[in-house]
N, C-alpha and C positions, 0 to 999 in steps of 0.2 A: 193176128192178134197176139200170137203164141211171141214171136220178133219181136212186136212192139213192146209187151211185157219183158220180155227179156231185155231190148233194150233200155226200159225205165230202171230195168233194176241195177245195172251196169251202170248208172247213170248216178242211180241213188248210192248208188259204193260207192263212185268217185266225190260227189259232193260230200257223203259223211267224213271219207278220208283227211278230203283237203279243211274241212271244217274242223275234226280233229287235230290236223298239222298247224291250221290257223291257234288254236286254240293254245296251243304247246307253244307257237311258237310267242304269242304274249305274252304266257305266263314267264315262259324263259327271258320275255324282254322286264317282266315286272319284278323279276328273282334275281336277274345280270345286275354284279356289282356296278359302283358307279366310277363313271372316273374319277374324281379325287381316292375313292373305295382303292380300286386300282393302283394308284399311284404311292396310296401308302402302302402298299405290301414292296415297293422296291428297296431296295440293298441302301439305296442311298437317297432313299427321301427324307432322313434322319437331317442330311445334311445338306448345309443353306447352295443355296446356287450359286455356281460361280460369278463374279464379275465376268463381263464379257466385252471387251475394247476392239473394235473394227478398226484396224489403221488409216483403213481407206478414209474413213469419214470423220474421223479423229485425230486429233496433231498428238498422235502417243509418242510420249521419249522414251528415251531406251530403259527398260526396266532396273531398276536401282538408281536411277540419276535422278538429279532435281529438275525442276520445269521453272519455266523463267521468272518464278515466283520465291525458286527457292525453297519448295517445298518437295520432300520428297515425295517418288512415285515409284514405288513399286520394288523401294530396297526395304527386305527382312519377308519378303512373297515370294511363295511359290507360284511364278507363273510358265504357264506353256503357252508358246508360241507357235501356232500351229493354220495350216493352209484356210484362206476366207471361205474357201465355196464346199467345202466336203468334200475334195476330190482325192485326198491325197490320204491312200491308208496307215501310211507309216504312219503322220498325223493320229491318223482315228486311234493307231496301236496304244498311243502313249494314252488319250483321251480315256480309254476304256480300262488303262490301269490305276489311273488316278482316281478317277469313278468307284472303281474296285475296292480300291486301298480306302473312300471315304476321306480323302486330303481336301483341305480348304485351298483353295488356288484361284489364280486369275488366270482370265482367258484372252488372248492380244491377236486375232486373227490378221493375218498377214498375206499379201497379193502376190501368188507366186508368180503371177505373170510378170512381174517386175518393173513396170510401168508404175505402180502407184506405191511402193514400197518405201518405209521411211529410210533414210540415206543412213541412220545407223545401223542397219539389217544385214547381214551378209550373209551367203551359205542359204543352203537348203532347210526346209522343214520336213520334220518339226524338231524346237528346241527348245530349252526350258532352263529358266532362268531361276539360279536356285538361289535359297534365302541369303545365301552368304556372296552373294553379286555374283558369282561364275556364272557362265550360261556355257552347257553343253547339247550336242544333238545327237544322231542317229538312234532310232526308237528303239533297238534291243537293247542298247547299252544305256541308256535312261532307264527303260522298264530293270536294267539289272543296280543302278544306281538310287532307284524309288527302292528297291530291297535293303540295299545298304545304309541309305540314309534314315529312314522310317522302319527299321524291324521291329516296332508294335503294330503297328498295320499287316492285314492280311497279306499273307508271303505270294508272292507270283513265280519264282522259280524251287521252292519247294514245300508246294502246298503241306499240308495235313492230309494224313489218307487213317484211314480205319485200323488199316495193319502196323501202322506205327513204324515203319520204315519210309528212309526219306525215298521221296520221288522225285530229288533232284536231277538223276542220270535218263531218267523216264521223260522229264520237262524238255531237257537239253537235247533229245535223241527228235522228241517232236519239232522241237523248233527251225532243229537241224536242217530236216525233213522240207521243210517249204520250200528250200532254194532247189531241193531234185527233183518236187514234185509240180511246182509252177511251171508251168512252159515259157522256156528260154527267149521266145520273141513273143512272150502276152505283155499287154500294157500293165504299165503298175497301177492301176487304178481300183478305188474302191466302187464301181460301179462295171459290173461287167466284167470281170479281169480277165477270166477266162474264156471269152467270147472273141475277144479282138486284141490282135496284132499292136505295135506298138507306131506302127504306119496307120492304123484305125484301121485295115482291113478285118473282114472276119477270121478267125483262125478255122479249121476244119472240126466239122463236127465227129471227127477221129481224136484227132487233139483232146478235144474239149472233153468229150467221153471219157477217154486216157488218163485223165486229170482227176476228173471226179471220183473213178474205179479206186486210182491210186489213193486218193481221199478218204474215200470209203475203208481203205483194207488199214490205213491209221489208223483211225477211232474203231475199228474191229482188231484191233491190237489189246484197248483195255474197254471189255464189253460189260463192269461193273456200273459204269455211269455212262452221262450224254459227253462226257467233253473228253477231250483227247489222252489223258491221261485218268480216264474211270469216271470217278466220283467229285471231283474238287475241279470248279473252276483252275488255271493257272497261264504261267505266261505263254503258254502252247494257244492256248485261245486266243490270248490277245492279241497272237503274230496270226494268227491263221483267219480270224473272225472276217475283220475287213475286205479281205481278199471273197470270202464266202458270201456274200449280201444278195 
């Protein structure tokens, strides 16, 4: 009888528990913002959404030229021209500084496979075609050319810091950093980088370790803030993010 009571009552703690957990956790579902709620607390729900042009499935012309209409397309934009499927982090680098900076721009996704790419395309992604018709690429030197062009927009290579010294040499030291700390045969990809070889093999779970350790003692460089350089997002994030997914 003595068991049985003891078991009822073990019984009865676990039902009040999970009844209380139930209880917490509706309430937390009745108190959790919502999404739009959500949505406006981002950096750039201020600002409108990009256009977005799929080459594949659209006859896009080359940004800044007329279409055979004779109207133009895409000269006095900023657009970026960047990998169709998300695979390609340099891509993503430029993406998440334009985001950043709050730029109005078009977006022209592009088949790096090269099979469906339109015939005035040439060179790698990503590149971005500036309002004055140049188009230039590789993402550090865009992400330093968004600074130059736009210095009212939020700075990516020398944020604002609290101490009122620049953190220019701090940016450049992080950014530096990636080509010693990425493993020399990881794929460049933004899904998994440091998991697999650039043959798609796995790399070793020494490697991989190795990587992240090294990762680690970075951002334990400036222990003021989450991002690599302390307290201020910067252009250390935007080379490093992708890679981290």
């Amino acid at each position: 009888m003595e068991g049985a009571m003891a078991h009822l009552t073990r019984r009865s703690i676990i039902v009040a528990v999970a009844s209380l957990c139930a209880a917490d956790s509706v309430n937390a579902l009745l108190t959790a913002p919502s999404w739009p709620q959500l949505a406006a607390r981002l950096p750039t729900s201020g600002a409108p959404l990009p256009e977005l042009v799929d080459s594949v499935l659209v006859d896009a012309p080359k940004p800044g030229a007329a279409d055979r209409n004779g109207e133009d397309r895409g000269g006095g934009k900023l657009v970026l021209l960047r990998e169709r499927n998300g695979w390609c982090p340099y891509s993503e680098r430029v993406w998440l500084a334009l985001e950043l900076k709050g730029l109005e721009y078009t977006t022209l996704l592009i088949d790096n496979m090269g099979e469906r790419r339109p015939a005035w395309y040439g060179g790698s992604t990503p590149q971005v075609a500036w309002p004055d018709g140049s188009r230039q690429g590789e993402s550090l030197d865009l992400m330093r050319e968004l600074d130059a062009r736009y210095p009212e927009t939020r700075p990516l290579w020398d944020p604002p810091s609290s101490s009122g010294k620049s953190m220019a040499q701090e940016v450049a030291e992080m950014v530096g950093a990636f080509k010693g700390t990425f493993p020399s045969d990881a794929r460049p990809s933004s899904r998994a980088a440091f998991l697999f070889g650039s043959s798609g093999t796995p790399l070793s779970r020494k490697t991989f370790e190795a990587t992240l350790d090294a990762t680690e003692a970075l951002l334990g460089r400036h222990p003021s803030g989450p991002f690599f350089v302390g307290e201020e997002i910067s252009a250390a994030d935007m080379a490093w993010a992708p890679f981290l997914e």
